[in-house]
C-alpha positions in Angstrom: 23.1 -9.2 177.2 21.4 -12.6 177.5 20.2 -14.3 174.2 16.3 -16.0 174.9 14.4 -18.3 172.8 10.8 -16.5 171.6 8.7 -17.3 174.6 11.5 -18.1 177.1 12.8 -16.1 179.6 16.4 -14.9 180.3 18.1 -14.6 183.5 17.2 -10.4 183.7 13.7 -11.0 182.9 13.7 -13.5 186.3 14.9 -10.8 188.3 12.4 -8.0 186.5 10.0 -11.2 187.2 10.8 -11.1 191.5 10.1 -7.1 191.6 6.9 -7.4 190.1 5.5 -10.8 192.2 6.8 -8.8 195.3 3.4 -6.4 195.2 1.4 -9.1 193.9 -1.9 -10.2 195.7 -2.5 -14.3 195.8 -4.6 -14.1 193.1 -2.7 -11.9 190.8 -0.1 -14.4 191.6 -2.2 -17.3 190.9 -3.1 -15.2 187.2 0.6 -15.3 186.1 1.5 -18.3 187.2 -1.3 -19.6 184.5 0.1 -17.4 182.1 3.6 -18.4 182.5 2.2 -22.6 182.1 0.5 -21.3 178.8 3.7 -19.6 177.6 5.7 -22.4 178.5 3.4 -25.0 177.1 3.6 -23.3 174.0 7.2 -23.0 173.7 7.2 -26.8 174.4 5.3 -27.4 171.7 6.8 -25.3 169.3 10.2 -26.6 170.0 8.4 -30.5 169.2 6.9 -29.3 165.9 10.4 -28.1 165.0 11.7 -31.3 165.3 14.3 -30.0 168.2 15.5 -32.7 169.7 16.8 -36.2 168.5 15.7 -37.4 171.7 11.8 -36.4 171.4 11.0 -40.0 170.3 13.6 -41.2 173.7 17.0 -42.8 173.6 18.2 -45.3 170.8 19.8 -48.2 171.9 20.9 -49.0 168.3 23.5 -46.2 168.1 24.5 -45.9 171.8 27.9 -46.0 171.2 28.2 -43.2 168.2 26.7 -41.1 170.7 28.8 -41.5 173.6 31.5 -41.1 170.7 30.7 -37.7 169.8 30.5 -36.7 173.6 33.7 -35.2 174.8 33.9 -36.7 178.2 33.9 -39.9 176.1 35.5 -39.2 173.1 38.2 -41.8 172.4 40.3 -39.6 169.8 39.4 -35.7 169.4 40.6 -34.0 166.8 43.8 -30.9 167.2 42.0 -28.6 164.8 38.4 -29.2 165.7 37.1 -26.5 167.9 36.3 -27.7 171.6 32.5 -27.8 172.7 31.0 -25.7 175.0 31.1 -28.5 177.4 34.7 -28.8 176.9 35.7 -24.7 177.5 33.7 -24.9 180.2 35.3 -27.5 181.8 38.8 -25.7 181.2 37.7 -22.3 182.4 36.8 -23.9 186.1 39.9 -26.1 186.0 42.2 -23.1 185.4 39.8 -19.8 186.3 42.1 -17.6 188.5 38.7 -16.6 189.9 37.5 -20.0 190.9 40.4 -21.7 191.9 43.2 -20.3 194.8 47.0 -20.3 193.7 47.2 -23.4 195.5 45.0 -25.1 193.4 46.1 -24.3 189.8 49.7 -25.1 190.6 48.2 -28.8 191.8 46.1 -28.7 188.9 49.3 -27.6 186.1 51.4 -30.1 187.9 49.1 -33.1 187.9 48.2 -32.8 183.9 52.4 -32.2 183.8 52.5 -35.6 185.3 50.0 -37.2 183.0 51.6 -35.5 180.4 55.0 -36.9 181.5 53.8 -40.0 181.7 52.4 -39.9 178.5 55.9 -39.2 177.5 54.4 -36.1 176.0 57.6 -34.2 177.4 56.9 -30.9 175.7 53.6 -30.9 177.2 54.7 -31.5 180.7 57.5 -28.5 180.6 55.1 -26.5 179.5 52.4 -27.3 182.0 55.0 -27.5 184.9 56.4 -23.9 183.6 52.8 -22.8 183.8 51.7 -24.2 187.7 55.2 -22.4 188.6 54.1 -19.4 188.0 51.5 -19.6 190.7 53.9 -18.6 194.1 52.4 -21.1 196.4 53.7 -21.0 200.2 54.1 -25.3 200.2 57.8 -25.1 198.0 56.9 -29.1 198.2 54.2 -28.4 195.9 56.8 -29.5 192.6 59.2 -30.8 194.2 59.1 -34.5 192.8 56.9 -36.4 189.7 54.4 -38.4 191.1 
């Protein structure tokens, strides 16, 4: 079940949300439509007085570079035992999702970070992600046959 914010809507109530416009006359249209702005304008406003975002007051130019820092697509140096942001698993789950990608694709994928990794001479690293993209039977046999 979908978590929602007091005033928000979740991706069940959009669907609930199509049903009942389907019936709907212009002007009962027109009627919710106003309601949803009001409901949203509120929410807005609640989520200011609470001091939400860092951003409400726009971007700092002083600390720039902390920011980009703490952003994992920039992050020089992360650290082994910190858990990974939600940016971050997301990012893994469509690089490696059996779902998203085709056989093909992870075994390219395993083999090019084994070739970063090799190059990295993080050895260990490579094996494993070499061992991994091998167990993907891919038709090309070419697919691992040299380190690029």
């Amino acid at each position: 079940m979908e978590k929602k914010a007091e005033g928000g809507l979740n991706g069940n109530d959009l669907v609930d949300l199509e049903k009942v416009t389907k019936n709907m006359t212009d002007e009962q249209r027109m009627k919710l439509a106003a309601e949803l702005d009001l409901k949203m304008e509120s929410y807005m406003k609640e989520l200011e007085s609470k001091g939400a975002s860092k951003y409400m007051d726009g971007w700092n130019p002083d600390i720039w570079q902390q920011e980009m820092e703490q952003h994992p697509f920039f992050a020089g140096q992360m650290d082994p035992d910190a858990e990974l942001s939600p940016l971050l698993q997301g990012i893994q789950q469509l690089k490696y999702s059996e779902e998203e990608n085709t056989p093909e694709e992870l075994a390219k994928n395993y083999k090019e970070d084994g070739n970063f990794n090799f190059k990295c001479k993080k050895y260990r690293l490579a094996i494993a992600s070499y061992t991994q993209g091998l167990k993907y039977k891919v038709s090309r046999k070419s697919n691992f046959c040299r380190i690029e």
